[in-house]
C-alpha positions in Angstrom: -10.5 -0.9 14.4 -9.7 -1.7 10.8 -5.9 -2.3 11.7 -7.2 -4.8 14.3 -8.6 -6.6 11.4 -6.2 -6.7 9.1 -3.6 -8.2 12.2 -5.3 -10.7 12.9 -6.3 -11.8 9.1 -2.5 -11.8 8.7 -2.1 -14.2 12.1 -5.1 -16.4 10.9 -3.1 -16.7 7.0 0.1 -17.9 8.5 -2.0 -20.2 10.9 -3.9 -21.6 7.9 -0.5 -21.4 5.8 1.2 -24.1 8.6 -1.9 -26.5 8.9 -2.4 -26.4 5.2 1.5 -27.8 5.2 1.3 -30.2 8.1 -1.7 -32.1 6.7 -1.1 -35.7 5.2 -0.8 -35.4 1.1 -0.3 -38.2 -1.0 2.8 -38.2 -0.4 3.0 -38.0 3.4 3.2 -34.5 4.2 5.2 -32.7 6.7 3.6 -34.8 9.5 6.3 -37.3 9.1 8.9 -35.0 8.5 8.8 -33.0 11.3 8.4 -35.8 14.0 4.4 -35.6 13.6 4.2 -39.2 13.9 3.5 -38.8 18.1 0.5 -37.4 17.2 -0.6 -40.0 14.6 -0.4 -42.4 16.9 -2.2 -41.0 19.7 -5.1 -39.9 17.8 -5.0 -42.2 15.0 -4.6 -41.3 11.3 -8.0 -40.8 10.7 -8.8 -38.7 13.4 -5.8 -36.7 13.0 -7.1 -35.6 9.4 -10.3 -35.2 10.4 -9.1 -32.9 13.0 -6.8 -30.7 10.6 -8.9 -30.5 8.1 -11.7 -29.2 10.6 -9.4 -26.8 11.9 -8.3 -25.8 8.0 -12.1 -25.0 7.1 -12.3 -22.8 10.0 -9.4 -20.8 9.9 -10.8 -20.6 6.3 -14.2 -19.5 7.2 -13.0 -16.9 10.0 -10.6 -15.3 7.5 -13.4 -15.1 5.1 -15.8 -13.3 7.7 -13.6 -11.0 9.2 -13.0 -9.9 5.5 -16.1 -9.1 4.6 -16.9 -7.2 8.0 -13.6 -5.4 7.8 -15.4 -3.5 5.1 -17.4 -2.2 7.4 -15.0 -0.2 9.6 -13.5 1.5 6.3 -14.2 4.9 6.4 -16.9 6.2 3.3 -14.5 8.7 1.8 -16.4 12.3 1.9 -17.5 14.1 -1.1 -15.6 17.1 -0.9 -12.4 15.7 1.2 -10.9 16.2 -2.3 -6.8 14.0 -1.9 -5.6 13.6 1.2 -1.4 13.5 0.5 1.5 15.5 1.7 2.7 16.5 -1.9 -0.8 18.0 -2.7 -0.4 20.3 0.3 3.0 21.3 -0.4 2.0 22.0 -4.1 -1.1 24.0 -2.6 1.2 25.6 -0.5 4.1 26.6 -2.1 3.7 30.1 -4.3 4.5 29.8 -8.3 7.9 32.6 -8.9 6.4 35.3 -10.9 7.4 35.7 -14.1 8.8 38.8 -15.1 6.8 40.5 -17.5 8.1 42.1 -20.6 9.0 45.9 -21.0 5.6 47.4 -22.8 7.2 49.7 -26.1 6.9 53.3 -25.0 5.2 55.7 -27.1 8.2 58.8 -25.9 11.0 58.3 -28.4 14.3 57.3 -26.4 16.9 60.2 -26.6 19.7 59.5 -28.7 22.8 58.0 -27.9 26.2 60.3 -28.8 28.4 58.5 -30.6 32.3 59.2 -30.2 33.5 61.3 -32.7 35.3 60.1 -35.5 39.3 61.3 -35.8 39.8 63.6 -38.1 41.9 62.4 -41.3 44.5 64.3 -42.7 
């Protein structure tokens, strides 16, 4: 449900993104730009703002509610869920190579090594 949301906030932005850039500015707008001028004259300037700027404050104030009740269809996160993420499993699962532990010193003395014997000299 939360995706739903967040779908159509996205579709109501880019709505609100185009009316914001067809309305008249100071310095005309897109209106005129883009062959807007059909509609100025069948509805009149005035009412052609009027009209945009209504539908600008309710894109504006739908986006604004659906935000806040989005937050209601986030799930709580549960006290003992701990980190949900793939790495933290592998870690958990993957074993740690033992580390070969040294030689403890024996107390038996270690028999002695023959040595080759040395040539005699003449």
């Amino acid at each position: 449900m939360f995706t739903v949301f967040i779908v159509i906030i996205a579709i109501i932005a880019v709505l609100l993104i185009l009316i914001v850039l067809v309305q008249n500015s100071k310095g005309g707008g897109l209106t005129g730009e883009l062959g807007g001028m059909g509609a100025t004259q069948m509805f009149g300037v005035k009412r052609t703002t009027d009209l945009l700027e209504q539908i600008t404050w309710g894109l504006v104030g739908a986006m604004a509610i659906l935000c806040l009740v989005s937050n209601l269809f986030i799930g709580t996160p549960q006290a003992n869920a701990g980190i949900n993420s793939v790495n933290v499993e592998k870690a958990n699962q993957r074993s740690v190579p033992a580390v070969p532990a040294a030689p403890a010193p024996s107390t038996t003395p270690a028999p002695a090594q023959q040595q080759p014997a040395a040539p005699a000299q003449k």
